[in-house]
C-alpha positions in Angstrom: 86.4 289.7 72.6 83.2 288.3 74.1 80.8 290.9 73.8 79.2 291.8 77.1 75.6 291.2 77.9 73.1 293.5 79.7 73.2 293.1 83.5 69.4 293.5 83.6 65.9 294.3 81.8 66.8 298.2 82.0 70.1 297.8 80.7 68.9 295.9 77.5 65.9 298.7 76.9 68.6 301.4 77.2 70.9 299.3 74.7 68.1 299.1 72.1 66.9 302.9 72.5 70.8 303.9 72.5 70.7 301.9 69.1 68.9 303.6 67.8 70.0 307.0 68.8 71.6 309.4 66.9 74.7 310.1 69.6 77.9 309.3 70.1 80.0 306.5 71.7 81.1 308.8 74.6 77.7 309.4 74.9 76.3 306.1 74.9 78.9 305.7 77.9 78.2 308.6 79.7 74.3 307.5 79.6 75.0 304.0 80.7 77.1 305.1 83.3 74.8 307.0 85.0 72.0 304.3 84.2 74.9 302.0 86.3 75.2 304.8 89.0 71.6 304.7 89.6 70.9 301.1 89.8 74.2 300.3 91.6 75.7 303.0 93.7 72.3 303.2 96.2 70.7 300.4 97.6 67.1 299.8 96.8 65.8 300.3 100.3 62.4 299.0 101.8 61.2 299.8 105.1 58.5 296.7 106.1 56.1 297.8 109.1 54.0 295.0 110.7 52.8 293.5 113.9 54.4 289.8 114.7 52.6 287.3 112.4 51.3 289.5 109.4 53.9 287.6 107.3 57.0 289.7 107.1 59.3 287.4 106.8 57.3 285.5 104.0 56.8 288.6 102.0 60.1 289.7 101.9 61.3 285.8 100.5 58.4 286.0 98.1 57.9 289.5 96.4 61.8 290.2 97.2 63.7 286.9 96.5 65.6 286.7 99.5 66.2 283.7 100.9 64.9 282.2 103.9 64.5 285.6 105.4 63.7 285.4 108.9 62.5 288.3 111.2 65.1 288.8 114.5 62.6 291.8 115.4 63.3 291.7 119.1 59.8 292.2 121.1 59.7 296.0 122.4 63.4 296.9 120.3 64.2 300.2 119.3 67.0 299.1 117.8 66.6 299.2 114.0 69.1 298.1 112.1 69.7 298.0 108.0 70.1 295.1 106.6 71.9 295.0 103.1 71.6 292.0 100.7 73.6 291.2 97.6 71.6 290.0 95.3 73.8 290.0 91.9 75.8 292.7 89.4 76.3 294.4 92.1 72.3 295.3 92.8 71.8 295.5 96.7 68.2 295.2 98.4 68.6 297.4 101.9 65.8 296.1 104.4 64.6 297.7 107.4 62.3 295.4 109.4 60.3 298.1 111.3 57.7 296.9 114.3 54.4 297.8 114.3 52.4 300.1 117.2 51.2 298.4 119.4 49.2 300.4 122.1 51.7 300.6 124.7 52.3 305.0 124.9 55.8 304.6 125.6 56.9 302.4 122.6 54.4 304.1 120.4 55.9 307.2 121.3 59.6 306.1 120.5 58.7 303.8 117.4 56.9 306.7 115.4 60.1 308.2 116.2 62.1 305.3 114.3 59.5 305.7 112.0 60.6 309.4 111.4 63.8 308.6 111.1 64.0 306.2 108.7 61.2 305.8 106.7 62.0 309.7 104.9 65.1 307.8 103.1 63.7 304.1 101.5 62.2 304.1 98.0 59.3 301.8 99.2 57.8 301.6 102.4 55.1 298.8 102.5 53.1 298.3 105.5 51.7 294.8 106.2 48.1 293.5 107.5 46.7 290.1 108.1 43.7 290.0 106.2 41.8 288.9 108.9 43.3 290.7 111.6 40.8 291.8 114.7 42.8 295.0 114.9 42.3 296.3 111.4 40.7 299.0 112.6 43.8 300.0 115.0 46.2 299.3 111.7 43.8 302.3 110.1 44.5 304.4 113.4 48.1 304.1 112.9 48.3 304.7 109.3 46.0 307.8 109.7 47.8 309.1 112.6 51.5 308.3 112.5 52.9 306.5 109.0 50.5 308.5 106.3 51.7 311.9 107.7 55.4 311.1 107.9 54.9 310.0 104.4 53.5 313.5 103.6 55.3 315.5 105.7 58.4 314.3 103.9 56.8 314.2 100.1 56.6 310.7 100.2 53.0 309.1 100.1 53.9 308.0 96.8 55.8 305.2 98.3 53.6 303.9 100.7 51.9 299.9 99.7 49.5 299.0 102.6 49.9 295.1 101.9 46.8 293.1 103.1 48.7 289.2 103.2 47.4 285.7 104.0 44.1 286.2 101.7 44.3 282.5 101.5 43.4 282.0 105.3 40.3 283.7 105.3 38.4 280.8 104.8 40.1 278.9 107.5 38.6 281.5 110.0 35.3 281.1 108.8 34.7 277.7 109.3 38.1 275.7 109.2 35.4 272.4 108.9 34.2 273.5 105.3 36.3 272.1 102.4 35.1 275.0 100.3 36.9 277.7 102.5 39.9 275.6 102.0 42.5 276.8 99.7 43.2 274.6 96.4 47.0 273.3 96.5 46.7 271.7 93.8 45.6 274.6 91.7 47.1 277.4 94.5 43.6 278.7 93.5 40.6 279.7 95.6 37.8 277.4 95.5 34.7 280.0 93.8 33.1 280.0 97.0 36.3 281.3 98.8 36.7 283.3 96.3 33.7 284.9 97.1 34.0 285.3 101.0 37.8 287.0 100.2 36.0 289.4 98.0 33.4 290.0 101.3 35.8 290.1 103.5 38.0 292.5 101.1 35.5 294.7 100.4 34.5 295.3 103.4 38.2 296.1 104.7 38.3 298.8 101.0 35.3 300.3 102.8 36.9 300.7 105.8 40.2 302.2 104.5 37.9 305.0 102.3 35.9 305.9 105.7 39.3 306.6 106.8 40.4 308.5 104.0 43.6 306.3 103.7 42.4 305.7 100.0 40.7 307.3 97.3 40.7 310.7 99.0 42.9 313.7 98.4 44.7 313.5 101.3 44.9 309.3 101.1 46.6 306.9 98.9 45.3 306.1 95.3 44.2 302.5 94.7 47.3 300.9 93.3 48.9 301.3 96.6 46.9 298.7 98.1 47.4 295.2 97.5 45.6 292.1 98.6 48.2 288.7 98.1 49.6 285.5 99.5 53.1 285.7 100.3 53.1 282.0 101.0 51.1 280.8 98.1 52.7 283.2 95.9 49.4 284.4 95.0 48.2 287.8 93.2 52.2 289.4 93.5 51.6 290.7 90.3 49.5 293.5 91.8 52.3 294.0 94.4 55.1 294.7 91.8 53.2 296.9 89.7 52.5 299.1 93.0 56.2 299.1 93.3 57.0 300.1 90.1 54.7 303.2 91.1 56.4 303.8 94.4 57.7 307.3 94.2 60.8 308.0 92.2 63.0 305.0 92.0 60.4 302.2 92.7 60.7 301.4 89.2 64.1 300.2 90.0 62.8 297.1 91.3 61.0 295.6 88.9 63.4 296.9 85.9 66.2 294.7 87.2 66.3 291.6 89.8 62.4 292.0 90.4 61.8 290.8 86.7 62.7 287.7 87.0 61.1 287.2 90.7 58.0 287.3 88.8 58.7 284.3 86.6 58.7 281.9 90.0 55.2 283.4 90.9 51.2 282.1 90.3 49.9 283.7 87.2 46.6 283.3 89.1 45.2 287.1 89.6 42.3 288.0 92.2 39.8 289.8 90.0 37.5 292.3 93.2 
């Protein structure tokens, strides 16, 4: 009989620790079934939050592996529906596409609702920014006022990634003339002095963010859950799984089985602040 091979990264650590261990068959079974229930019965669900254009749809093809994902977001909808992907072995990536506030009172009012609803039961819940965004300062409003309660008031900060994308276009609104601010295709690297006017423009958005008290504050996120990337250049993702892994109580989930080998496809390029 052809022996059977580990569905994915946490089922080949288990098989090596259960090795190892000084238990029985039966309970080699009874572990790997439950490793099976985990990983297979629930879908690993991720609530995305973002105005139109932050990159949604890219993020979820790149950091995800879905395929030529495309937001139907309706403008103004309130109807949010879960999307359920099967990727393979049975794993299943449940997406919720959630839109962002957007000043109107009434839709605010009924998407923080949505918000309340369903962002208590996803294992991740990352909300987007364009890096160079004019209303960063009204992403901070929402976050302080609407998603980072929820996530409290429901014991789940811990799964919250704000998700600053398009880093690569920063340059481009600087002076769109300059070759310098352009990004390097050929090396999907920043050019050193793009380089340096991300890390401007970055740290100046950190800044922001901790005169908020959305990060490094008791009551705010630790610094892990904010990642700066490139969804289309597949740029600096490795900072992005690792907050995943963190993400409350099954975020590890992710990277342990098809996330692994999402990672392979990606730039080993890292943004060093």
């Amino acid at each position: 009989m052809e022996e059977k091979k580990p569905k994915f990264l946490i089922n080949k650590i288990f098989d090596k620790i259960l090795e190892k261990a000084d238990i029985s068959t039966e309970e080699k079974a009874r572990v790997n079934q439950a490793l099976d229930q985990e990983l297979i019965e629930k879908p690993f669900k991720v609530a995305v939050i973002g105005q139109s254009g932050v990159g949604k749809s890219t993020t979820l093809n790149s950091v995800f592996g879905l395929k030529n994902y495309t937001s139907n977001l309706a403008e103004g909808t309130t109807d949010i529906i879960e999307e359920i992907f099967p990727l393979r072995d049975g794993f299943r990536l449940s997406i919720y596409d959630m839109p962002g506030l957007n000043n109107d009172e009434d839709k605010d009012i009924e998407y923080a609702k949505l918000y309340e609803k369903i962002l208590p039961g996803c294992d991740v819940i990352v909300y987007i920014i364009n890096s160079h965004s004019r209303d960063f300062g009204e992403d901070c409003r929402i976050l302080k006022e609407v998603v980072l309660p929820i996530c409290k008031e429901n014991s789940i900060k811990d799964n919250l990634i704000i998700a600053v994308n398009k880093i690569d276009t920063i340059g481009e609104n600087i002076d769109p003339d300059d070759p310098e601010l352009q990004w390097d295709v050929v090396t999907n690297l920043p050019p050193e002095k793009l380089k340096k006017a991300i890390k401007d423009k970055l740290g100046d958005m950190v800044d922001k963010l901790i005169d908020e008290n959305l990060i490094g504050s008791a009551d705010g996120l630790d610094q892990h859950q904010i990642v700066f990337y490139s969804a289309i250049k597949n740029y600096n993702l490795q900072d992005f799984i690792r907050a995943i892994a963190k993400a409350g109580k099954r975020g590890w989930i992710w990277p342990a089985t098809v996330g692994f080998e999402q990672a392979s496809r990606w730039s080993d390029a890292k943004l060093k602040l």
